[in-house]
N, C-alpha and C positions, 0 to 999 in steps of 0.2 A: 504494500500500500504506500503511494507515495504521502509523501509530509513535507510540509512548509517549511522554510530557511526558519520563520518565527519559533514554528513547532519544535525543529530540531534544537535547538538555541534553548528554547524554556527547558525539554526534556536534560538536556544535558546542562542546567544550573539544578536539576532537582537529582544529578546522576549519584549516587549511592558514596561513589571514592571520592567524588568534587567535595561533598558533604564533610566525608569524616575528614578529609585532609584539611579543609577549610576552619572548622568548627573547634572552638576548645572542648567541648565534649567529645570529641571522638571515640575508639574504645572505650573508654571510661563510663562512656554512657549507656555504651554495650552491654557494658559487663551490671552498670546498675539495673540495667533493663531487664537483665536476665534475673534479675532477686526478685523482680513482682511478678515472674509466670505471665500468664495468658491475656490479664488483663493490661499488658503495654505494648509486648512486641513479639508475643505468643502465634504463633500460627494456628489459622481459624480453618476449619474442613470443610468445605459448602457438600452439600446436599451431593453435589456431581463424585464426590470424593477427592477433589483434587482441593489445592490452597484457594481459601475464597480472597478474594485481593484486597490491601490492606494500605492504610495510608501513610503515606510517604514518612520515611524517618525520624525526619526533620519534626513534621505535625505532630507524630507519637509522642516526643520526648518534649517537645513544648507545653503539649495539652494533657498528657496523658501522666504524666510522675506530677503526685505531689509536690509543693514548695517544701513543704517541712513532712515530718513525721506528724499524721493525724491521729487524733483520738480517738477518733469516731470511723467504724468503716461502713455504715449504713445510718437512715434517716427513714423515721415513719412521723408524719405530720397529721397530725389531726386538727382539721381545719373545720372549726364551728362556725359555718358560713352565715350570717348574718346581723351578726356583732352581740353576743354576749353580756348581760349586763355585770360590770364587777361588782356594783353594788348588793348582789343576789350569792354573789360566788366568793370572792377573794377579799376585796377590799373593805375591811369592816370601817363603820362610821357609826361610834356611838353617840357620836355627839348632833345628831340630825335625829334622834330619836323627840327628845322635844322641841323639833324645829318643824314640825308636821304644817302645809299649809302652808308656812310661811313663805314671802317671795325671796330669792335667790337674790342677792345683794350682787347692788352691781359692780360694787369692789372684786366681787371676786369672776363675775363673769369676763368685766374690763374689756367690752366692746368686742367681744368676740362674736365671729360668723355663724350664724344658725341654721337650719336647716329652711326650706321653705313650710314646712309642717307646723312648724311652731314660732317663726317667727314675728307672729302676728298675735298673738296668747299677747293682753295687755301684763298679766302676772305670769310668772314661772313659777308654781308654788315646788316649794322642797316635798320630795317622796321619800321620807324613810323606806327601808326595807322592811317586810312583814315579818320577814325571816332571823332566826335566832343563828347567835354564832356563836362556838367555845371553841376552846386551844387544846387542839391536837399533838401527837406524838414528845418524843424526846428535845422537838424545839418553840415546843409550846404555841404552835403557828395556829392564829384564827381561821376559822375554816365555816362555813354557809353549813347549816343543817339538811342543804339540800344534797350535798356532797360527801356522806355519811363513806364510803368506800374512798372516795379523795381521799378523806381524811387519814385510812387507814395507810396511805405510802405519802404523807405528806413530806415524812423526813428522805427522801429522794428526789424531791421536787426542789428547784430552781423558778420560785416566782417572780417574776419580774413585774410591778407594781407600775412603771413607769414609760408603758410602752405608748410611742403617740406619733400621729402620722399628718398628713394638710390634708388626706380624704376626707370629705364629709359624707358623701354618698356611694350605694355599697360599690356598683359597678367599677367605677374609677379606685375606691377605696379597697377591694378583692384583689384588683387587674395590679395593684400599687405594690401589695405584700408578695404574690405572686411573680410578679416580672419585673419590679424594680422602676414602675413609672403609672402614670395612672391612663397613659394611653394605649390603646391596645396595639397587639404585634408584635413585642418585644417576647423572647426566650423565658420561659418559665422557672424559677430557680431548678428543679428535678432534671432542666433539659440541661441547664447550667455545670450541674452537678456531672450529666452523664457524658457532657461533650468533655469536661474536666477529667473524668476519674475514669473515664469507660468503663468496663463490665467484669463482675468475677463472675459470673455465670454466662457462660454462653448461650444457653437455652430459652432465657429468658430477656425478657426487654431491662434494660436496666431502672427504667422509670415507668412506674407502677401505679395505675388510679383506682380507687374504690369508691362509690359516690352510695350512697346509705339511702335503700327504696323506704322505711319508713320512717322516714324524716320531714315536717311540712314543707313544702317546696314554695315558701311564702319571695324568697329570692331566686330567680335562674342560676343555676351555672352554666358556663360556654366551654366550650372544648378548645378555646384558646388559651385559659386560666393554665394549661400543663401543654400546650402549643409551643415547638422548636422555636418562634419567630424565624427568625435567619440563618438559627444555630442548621449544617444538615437535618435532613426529615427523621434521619435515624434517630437523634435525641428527644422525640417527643415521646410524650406522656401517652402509655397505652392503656386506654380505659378494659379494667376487667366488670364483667356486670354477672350477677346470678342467670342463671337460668341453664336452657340448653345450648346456648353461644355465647360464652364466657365471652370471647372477643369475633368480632364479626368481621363476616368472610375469613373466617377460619379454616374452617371445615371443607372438605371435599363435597361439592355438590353433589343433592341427588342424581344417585345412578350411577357417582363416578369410582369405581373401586379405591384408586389408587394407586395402582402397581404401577406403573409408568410415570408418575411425578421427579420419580428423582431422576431419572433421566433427562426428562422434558425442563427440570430445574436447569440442568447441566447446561444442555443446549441456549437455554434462555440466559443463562451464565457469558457463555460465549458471546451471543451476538449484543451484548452488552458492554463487554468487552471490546469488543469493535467498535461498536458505537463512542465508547468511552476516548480511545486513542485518538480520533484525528482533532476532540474536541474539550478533552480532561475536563467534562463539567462534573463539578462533584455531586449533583445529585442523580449522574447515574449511579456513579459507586454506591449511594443512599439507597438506590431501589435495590441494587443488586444485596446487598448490606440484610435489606429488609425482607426481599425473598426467600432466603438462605434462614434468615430468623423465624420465618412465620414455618418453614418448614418444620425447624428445630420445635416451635411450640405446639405445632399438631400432636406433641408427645407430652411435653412437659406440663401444657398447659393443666390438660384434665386431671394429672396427677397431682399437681397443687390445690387444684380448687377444688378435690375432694374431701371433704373433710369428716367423711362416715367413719374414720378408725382413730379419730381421736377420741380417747376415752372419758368414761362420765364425767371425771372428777373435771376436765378442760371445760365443758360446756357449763359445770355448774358452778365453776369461778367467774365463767364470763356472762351467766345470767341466762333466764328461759328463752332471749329470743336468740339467745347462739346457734341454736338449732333450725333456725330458719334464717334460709343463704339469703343476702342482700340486706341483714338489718347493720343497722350499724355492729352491734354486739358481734355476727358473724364474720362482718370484715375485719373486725379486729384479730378474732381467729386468722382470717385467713391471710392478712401482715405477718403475721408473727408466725405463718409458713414462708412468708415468700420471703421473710428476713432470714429466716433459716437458711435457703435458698442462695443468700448475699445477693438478693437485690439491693440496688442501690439505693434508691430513692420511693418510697411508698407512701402514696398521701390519701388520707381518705378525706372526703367531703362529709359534714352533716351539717342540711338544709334547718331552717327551723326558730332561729336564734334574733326573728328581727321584733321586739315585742312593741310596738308603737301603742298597744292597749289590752289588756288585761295580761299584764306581765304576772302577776303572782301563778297565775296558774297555767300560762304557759311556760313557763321557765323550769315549774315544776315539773312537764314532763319528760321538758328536754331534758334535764338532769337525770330523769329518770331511768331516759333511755339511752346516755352515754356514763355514767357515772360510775357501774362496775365495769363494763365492759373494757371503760380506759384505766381503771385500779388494776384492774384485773389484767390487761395488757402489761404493766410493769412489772406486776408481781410474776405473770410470767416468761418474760424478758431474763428476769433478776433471778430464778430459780434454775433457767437453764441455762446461765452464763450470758445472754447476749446482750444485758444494759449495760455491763461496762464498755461495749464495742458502738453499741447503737445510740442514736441519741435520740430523744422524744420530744413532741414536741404539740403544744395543744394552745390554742388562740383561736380570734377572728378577726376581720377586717379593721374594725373599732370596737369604743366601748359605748356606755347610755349614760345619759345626763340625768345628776343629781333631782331634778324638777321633772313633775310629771307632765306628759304632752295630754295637752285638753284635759278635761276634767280629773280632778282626783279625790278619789274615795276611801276610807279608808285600808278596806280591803281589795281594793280595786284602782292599779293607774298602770300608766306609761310611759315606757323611756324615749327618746329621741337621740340619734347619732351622736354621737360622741367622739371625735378622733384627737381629741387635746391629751389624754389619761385614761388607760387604760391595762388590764392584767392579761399576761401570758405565763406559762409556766415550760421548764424544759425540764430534763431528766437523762440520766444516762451518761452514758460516756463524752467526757469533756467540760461537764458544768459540777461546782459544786453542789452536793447534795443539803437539804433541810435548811435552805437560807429563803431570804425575800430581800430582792434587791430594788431600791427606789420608792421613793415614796410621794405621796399625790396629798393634797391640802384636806381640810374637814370634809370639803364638798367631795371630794376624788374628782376636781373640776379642772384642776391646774397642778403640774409637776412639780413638788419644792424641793427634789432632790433625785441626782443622778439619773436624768433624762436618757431616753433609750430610744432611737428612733427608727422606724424601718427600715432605713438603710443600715443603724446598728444593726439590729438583731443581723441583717442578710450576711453583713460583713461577718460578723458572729460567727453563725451555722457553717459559712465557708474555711472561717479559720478553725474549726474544730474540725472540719474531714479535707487538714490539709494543703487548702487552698487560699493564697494570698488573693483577696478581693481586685487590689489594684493590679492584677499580671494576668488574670485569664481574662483575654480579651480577643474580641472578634470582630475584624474588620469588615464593614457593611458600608455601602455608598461611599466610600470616601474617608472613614471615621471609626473610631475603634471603640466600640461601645462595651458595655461589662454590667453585668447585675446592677449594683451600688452607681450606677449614671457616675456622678463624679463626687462623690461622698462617701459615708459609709467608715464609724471606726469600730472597730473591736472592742468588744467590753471585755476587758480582760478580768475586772474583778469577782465576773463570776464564775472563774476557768478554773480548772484545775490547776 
C-alpha cells in the first residue's frame, strides 16, 4: 500500500528505537513497565488469537504509570443524585432547634444567589430538622437517627462537612462533580481515571455504571454524566442494568449460534487495521479496542452479574431488597463483585434525593433504602480485605438550605439547592478513618473553616489512585484540558 512523504515522516517520529534513543526513559521504563503486568504494556489477545494492537509507547508510559505510588487501586462512588439534605444526615445544628419559623438573617445569607423557587418567599423561615441525633462509635461522631447502620462504621468514615460548589441547579451542578465543568461534553472523572490507569482486568470494561431501578426518578440522569467527552470511546462508562441484557447489544442475536464470531472478529480485526494505516485515527483502534472487549464480556459479563451463590448471611447484611437485581441494595452486591474483579472505577447512581416539599418523609425512605446497603458495602469491603485498597465514596451534587421553601409546618417542609455547604463522606484506602473534616456556620449556610471544593475533592480522588491532577492531560482543539479545568488542590489533611 503506498503512503505519503507526511505519513512516512509521522510513522517514523513515533518509530519504536527513534523513541527509546531519544527519551530519558528508555529501558528504564521498560523494565518499570514490566513491574505493573498487563495493565501498561502487557500484550492483549483479540478474539482472532493473535496480538490485539496497542498504543504507541510513548502514550502507554505517559498515560498509563502512575505519578507516584497510589493508595487506592479501585473506586466505587455512590452518587445520591439529587442533593441530599445535610441537615437530615450529617451536619447537626442544635442551635436552630428554637429558631423554628424564624426568618434567616441576612447576615448570614449576605446577598447570596437563590434559586428561582424561592426567591421570591418574602420570608425564608429556618427549618429545624424533625430528626434526632446522638454520637456514634469510638469518635463520638453525630450521626441523623435516620442512619442507624451509618452509624455502625462511622469510625471508617472521612466526612467532609465543607464540600461547596457555584452549581445551583442539578443538571449543571451533577454535569460539574462528574466532569469537572458545569457544561456538558467534557470526560467523566471514571473515563479520566481509565484513560489514566487502564485496566487490571481485561474482561471487563474498566469503568462501570449501576443506576438503582427503585429509586424516585424525580431528577434525569444522561448517559453523558460517565461519557469519554474526547477522552477515546474506549474510556466511557458502561452502563450494567438488571434484567436479561445486563449490557445491550451484547448478546448474539436470535438464531445466531455463535461458532463463527471469532473468526468473523478476526477478519473485522484486519480490515481495521487497514483502515487504520493510511489514516492512524484513533478511534479506529477504539472500535477495534471495543470489539475484542465486548467479545471478552459475552463470558465475563453473566458470571459477574450472577449473584445466586452468594450466601444468606451476604444478602442479609445488605438488607431484603439485595435479593432483587436492580435495587440499589443489589448493586451494591454487585460493586463489591466487580471490585473483586479490579474494576477500576464503579459508580452507582440513586435517583431520589431532590426534597423541595415534604422532606421528613421522603428522606426517610431514601435512607431507608441506601442506608444498610452502603454500611453494609464497607463492612464488606473491610472483612474481605478490599477497603484498604478501594476507596468509597458517597455524596450528591449539593446540599439544602437551612429555611424551608414555601410553606413550613411543623412536621412538614422543604429544602431548596444549596451549593455554598454541604456533606460528603469517603472511606477506605487513602483517607483517614473516624474524622470530620471542615466545618459550616449554625445555619450549615456558609463554610467557616477548611473549605473543600469540587475541584478539591477531584484533585483528591486522583491523588489517592496515583494521579497528579495537573499532568494527565489531553489535548482537544488546540488546548490541553484535565479534570480540575485549571484548579483543583489536594487536601492533604485528610490523607493518610
Amino acid at each position: 500500500m503506498l503512503k505519503s512523504p507526511e505519513f512516512k515522516r509521522m510513522n517514523q517520529s513515533l518509530d519504536r528505537r527513534n523513541f527509546l534513543t531519544k527519551t530519558s526513559l528508555g529501558l528504564g521504563a521498560i523494565a518499570l513497565g514490566s513491574l505493573f503486568g498487563n495493565s501498561v504494556f502487557g500484550k492483549v489477545t483479540g478474539a482472532n488469537g493473535h496480538e490485539a494492537p496497542a498504543a504507541t509507547l510513548e502514550e502507554e508510559i505517559l498515560r498509563a504509570i502512575p505519578h507516584f505510588a497510589p493508595k487506592a487501586k479501585r473506586v466505587v462512588y455512590l452518587f445520591m443524585s439529587g442533593g441530599p439534605s445535610q441537615f437530615e444526615t450529617f451536619d447537626y445544628k442544635p442551635k436552630l432547634t428554637n429558631m423554628f419559623g424564624q426568618p434567616l438573617p441576612d447576615s448570614v445569607r449576605q446577598g447570596q444567589r437563590l434559586t428561582s423557587m424561592s426567591a421570591n418567599q418574602s420570608i425564608l423561615p429556618i427549618a429545624p430538622s424533625v430528626y434526632k441525633f446522638s454520637q456514634h462509635g469510638e469518635t463520638q461522631t453525630w450521626i441523623s437517627e435516620l442512619l442507624p447502620h451509618t452509624a455502625q462504621v462511622v469510625d471508617d468514615l472521612c466526612i467532609i462537612k465543607s464540600i461547596h460548589s457555584e452549581a445551583i441547579n442539578h443538571d449543571p451542578a451533577i454535569t460539574f462533580f462528574q466532569t469537572g465543568t458545569q457544561l456538558p461534553g467534557r470526560p467523566s472523572i471514571g473515563s479520566w481515571i481509565s484513560y489514566g490507569l487502564g485496566t487490571d482486568n481485561k474482561n471487563l470494561p474498566s469503568f462501570i455504571v449501576l443506576v438503582s431501578k427503585n429509586a424516585v426518578k424525580d431528577q434525569p440522569l444522561y448517559a453523558r454524566l460517565w461519557g469519554n467527552g474526547f477522552l477515546p470511546s474506549e474510556h466511557q462508562g458502561v452502563q450494567f442494568r438488571a434484567g436479561k441484557d445486563p449490557v445491550l447489544f451484547l448478546d448474539n442475536p436470535q438464531g445466531y449460534d455463535g461458532e463463527d464470531r471469532k473468526e468473523m472478529l478476526g477478519y473485522l480485526s484486519k480490515l481495521n487495521k487497514l483502515q487504520n494505516e493510511p489514516y492512524g485515527d484513533p478511534e479506529v483502534q477504539a472500535r477495534i479496542t471495543q470489539y475484542e472487549m465486548a467479545y471478552r464480556m459475552q463470558t465475563s459479563v453473566p458470571e459477574v452479574m450472577d449473584t445466586t451463590g452468594e450466601p444468606s448471611e451476604v444478602f442479609d447484611l445488605y438488607g431484603p431488597d439485595s435479593r432483587d437485581p436492580g435495587t440499589y441494595a443489589a448493586n451494591c452486591i454487585l460493586a463489591r463483585k466487580l471490585l473483586e474483579k479490579d474494576v477500576k472505577f464503579v459508580q452507582l447512581y440513586h435517583q431520589g434525593w431532590d426534597h423541595h416539599g415534604g422532606l421528613p418523609a421522603g428522606i426517610k425512605k431514601q435512607c431507608k433504602d441506601t442506608d444498610q446497603p452502603t454500611a453494609a458495602l464497607i463492612k464488606d469491603l473491610k472483612r474481605r480485605g478490599l477497603l484498604e485498597d478501594t476507596l468509597v465514596i458517597w455524596g450528591g451534587e449539593f446540599g439544602r438550605t437551612v429555611y424551608s421553601q414555601g410553606k413550613l409546618q411543623p412536621n412538614d417542609y422543604g429544602r431548596d439547592h444549596h451549593p455554598r455547604c454541604f456533606t460528603m463522606w469517603m472511606a477506605g484506602a487513602g483517607v483517614k478513618p473516624g474524622i470530620s473534616y471542615g466545618e459550616t456556620d449554625d445555619f450549615s449556610y456558609n463554610v467557616v473553616k477548611n473549605p473543600v471544593h469540587v475541584h478539591d475533592f477531584q484533585a483528591t480522588l486522583m491523588h489517592i489512585m496515583g494521579i497528579d491532577h495537573e499532568r494527565l492531560t489531553f489535548k482537544f482543539q488546540g488546548r490541553r484540558f484535565r479534570l480540575t479545568d485549571v484548579q483543583g488542590n489536594v487536601v492533604r489533611d485528610i490523607l493518610t
